[in-house]
N, C-alpha and C positions, 0 to 999 in steps of 0.2 A: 224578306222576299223568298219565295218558296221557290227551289229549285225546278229546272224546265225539264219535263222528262222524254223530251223532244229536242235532241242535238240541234243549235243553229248549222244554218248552210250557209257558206260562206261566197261571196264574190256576187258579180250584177246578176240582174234580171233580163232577156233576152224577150221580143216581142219579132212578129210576123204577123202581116194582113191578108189573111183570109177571105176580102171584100166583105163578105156580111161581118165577120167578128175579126178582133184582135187574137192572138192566142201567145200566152206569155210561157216562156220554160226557163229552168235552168240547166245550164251544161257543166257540167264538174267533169275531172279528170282527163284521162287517155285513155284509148287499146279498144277494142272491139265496143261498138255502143251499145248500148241497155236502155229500152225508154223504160220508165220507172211510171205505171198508170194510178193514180191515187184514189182513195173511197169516197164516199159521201160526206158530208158532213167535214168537209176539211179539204185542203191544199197541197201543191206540192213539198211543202216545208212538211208534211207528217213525215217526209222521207230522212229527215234528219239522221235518222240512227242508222239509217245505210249507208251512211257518209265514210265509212273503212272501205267499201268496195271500189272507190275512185280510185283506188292505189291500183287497182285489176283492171276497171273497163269506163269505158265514157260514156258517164251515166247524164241522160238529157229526162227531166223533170215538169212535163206539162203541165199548167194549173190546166183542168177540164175547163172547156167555155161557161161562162156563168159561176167559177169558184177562181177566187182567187184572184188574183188582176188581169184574167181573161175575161173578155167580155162572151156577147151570146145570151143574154140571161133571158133574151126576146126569141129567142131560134129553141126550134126542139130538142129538149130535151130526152134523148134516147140512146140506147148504148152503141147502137150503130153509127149515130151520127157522131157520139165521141170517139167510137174508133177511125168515120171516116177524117177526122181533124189531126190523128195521130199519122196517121200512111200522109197526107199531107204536108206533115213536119217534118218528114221522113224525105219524100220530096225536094223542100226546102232545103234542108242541110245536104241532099244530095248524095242520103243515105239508100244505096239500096236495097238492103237484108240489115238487121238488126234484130236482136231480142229484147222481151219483153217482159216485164213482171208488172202483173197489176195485183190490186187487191179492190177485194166486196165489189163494189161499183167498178175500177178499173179494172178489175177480171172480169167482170161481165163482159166490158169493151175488149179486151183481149180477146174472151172468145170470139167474138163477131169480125175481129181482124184476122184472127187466124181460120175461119173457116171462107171470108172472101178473099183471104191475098196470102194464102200458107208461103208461097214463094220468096214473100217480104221479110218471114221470118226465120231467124235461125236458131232459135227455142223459144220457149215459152214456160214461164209462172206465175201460178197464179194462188192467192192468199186469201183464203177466205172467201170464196167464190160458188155460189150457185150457177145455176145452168138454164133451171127453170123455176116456178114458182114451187112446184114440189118438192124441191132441193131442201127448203126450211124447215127445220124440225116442226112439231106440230106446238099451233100457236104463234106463231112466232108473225105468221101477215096480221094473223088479228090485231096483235098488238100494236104493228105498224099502223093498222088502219084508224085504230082507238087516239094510238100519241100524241099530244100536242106538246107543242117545242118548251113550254113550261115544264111542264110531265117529264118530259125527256132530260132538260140540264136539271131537275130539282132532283132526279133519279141517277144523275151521271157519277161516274167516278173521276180521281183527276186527269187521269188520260185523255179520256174524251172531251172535259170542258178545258183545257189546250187547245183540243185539237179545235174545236168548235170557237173559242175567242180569237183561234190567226185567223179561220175562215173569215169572222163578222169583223175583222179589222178593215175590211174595204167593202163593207156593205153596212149601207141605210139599216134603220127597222123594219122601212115599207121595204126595200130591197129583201132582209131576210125573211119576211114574212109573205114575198114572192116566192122566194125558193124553197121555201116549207111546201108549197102550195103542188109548186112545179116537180119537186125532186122525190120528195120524203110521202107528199098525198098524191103524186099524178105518179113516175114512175117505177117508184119501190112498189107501188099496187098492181100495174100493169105489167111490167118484167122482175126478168129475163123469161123469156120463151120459145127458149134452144132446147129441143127434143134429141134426148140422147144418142140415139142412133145418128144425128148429123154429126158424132164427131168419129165413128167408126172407121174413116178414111182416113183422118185427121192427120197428115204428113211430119208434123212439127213435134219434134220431142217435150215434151211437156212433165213438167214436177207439179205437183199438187202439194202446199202447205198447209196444213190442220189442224189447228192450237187441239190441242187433248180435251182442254175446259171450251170448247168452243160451244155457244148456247145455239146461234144463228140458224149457221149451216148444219144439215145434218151429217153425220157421220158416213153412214149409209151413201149420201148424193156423192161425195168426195168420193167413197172406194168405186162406185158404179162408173162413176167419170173417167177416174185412172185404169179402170181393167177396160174401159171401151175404147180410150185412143191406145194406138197400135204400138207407139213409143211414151206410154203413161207413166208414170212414178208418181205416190203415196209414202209423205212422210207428216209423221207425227210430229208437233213443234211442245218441247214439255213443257208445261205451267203456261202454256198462254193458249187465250182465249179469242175471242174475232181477230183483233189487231192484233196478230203474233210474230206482226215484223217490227210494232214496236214496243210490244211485252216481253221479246226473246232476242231480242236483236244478233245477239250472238250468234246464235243456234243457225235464226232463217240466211243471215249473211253469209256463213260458212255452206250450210245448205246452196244456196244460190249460187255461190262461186266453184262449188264442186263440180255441180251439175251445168253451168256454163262452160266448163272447163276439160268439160269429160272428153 
C-alpha cells in the first residue's frame, strides 16, 4: 500500500444546519481559531499536514458546501456564497473575529470575507490564490476550459489523485460528473473577479504564499496583490508548487504561525 502524503486528521466530524445546506467541519486543538478554507478538487482532510499547528491555534476545518460531507451541491456555487457559509460557522461557534487561511478556491473565498466583514477578521492567508481571472499565467483558463476529468486524473501526479479519491469517497459518478459541470466548467471559467484596487483599503494583515514552481497563479498577480493591501506580505514557499501547504508543509506552517503570531 502506498504511503498517504496527506496526514490523517484525527477525532469526529462536527455538522450545523444552515436550512438550505448541512455544512460539516472539523475542530482540532486550542488558542486563538484559524478557519482553515480548502481548494477545489478536494476536502477538508487536504489540511492534514497542518495538523502541527493544533498545538498553537484552534483550527476549525469546513468541507465547502457540495465537497465533502457538506451538502449544497443544488445551491450556488460562488466564492461569495462559500465565504457567506464561513462568517456563518463563525456565528455558530460564537466566534467573533478569527483568522483565516485559504488556498486556490478557499482564498478566493477568503478574499470575499475579507473585503465584506474585515472586522470578523484578525489576519489573513492565503495560498495560491488569484484575485481575478487575469491572475493566471497565460494559458492556464484555456486549459481549464479544454479539461475533462479523464484528462485531468490520467495527467495527475500522486498528490492530487489523494486529494481527488477523499473528495469522490462521498460522491456518485452522476454526483461527480455534477460538480465537474458546476465547479471546474461553471466557476473556475467565471471567477474570481476582484479588481485590484478593491483591496487597497484592505484592513486585515495579510501573507501571501507562493510555491516558487508555481504554474497557476502568476507571479506577477501575487506581488501586485501584496504591494496593494496596506499590511501585505510576499513569501516565497521553495520547491513547491500550487499546493505548497501540502508540497512544504514545513515551510508554509512555520510561515503561518510566525505571521499569526507576530
Amino acid at each position: 500500500m502506498e504511503r498517504e502524503l496527506i496526514a490523517p486528521l484525527p477525532g469526529p466530524v462536527h455538522e450545523i444546519d444552515l436550512g438550505t445546506h448541512r455544512l460539516t467541519y472539523a475542530d482540532l486543538g486550542s488558542g486563538e481559531p484559524v478557519f482553515f478554507m480548502h481548494g477545489g478538487l478536494m476536502d477538508h482532510r487536504s489540511w492534514g499536514n497542518q495538523l502541527p499547528l493544533a498545538d498553537a491555534f484552534r483550527m476549525i476545518l469546513p468541507d465547502t458546501r457540495g465537497h465533502g460531507r457538506s451538502t449544497g451541491a443544488d445551491l450556488p456555487a460562488t466564492y461569495a456564497a462559500f465565504a457567506d457559509d464561513v462568517v456563518a460557522l463563525m456565528d455558530r461557534l460564537d466566534l467573533p473575529r478569527a483568522a483565516v487561511v485559504g488556498f486556490s478556491d478557499g482564498g478566493c473565498s477568503a478574499l470575499h470575507l475579507a473585503l465584506r466583514s474585515p472586522e470578523r477578521l484578525t489576519g489573513l492567508v492565503l495560498i495560491g490564490t488569484p484575485h481575478d481571472m487575469a491572475s493566471y499565467n497565460s494559458g492556464v483558463v484555456e486549459q481549464m476550459r479544454a479539461m475533462t476529468a479523464e484528462g485531468l486524473l490520467g495527467a495527475a501526479g500522486p498528490l492530487l489523485k489523494e486529494l481527488v479519491a477523499r473528495l469522490r469517497e462521498h460522491m456518485s459518478d452522476d454526483q461527480w460528473a455534477a460538480y465537474w459541470q458546476r465547479v471546474v466548467k461553471g466557476l473556475w471559467l467565471t471567477e474570481p473577479d476582484l479588481p485590484l484596487s478593491a483591496f487597497a483599503d484592505l484592513p486585515v494583515p495579510t501573507l501571501i504564499l507562493h510555491g516558487e514552481n508555481e504554474l497557476s497563479v502568476s507571479r506577477r498577480s501575487s506581488e501586485e496583490l501584496a504591494a496593494t493591501i496596506p499590511d501585505g506580505t510576499l513569501l516565497f514557499v521553495p520547491g513547491a508548487g500550487h499546493a505548497a501547504a501540502q508540497e512544504n508543509p514545513a515551510f508554509v506552517n512555520d510561515a503561518i504561525l510566525r505571521f499569526l503570531r507576530r
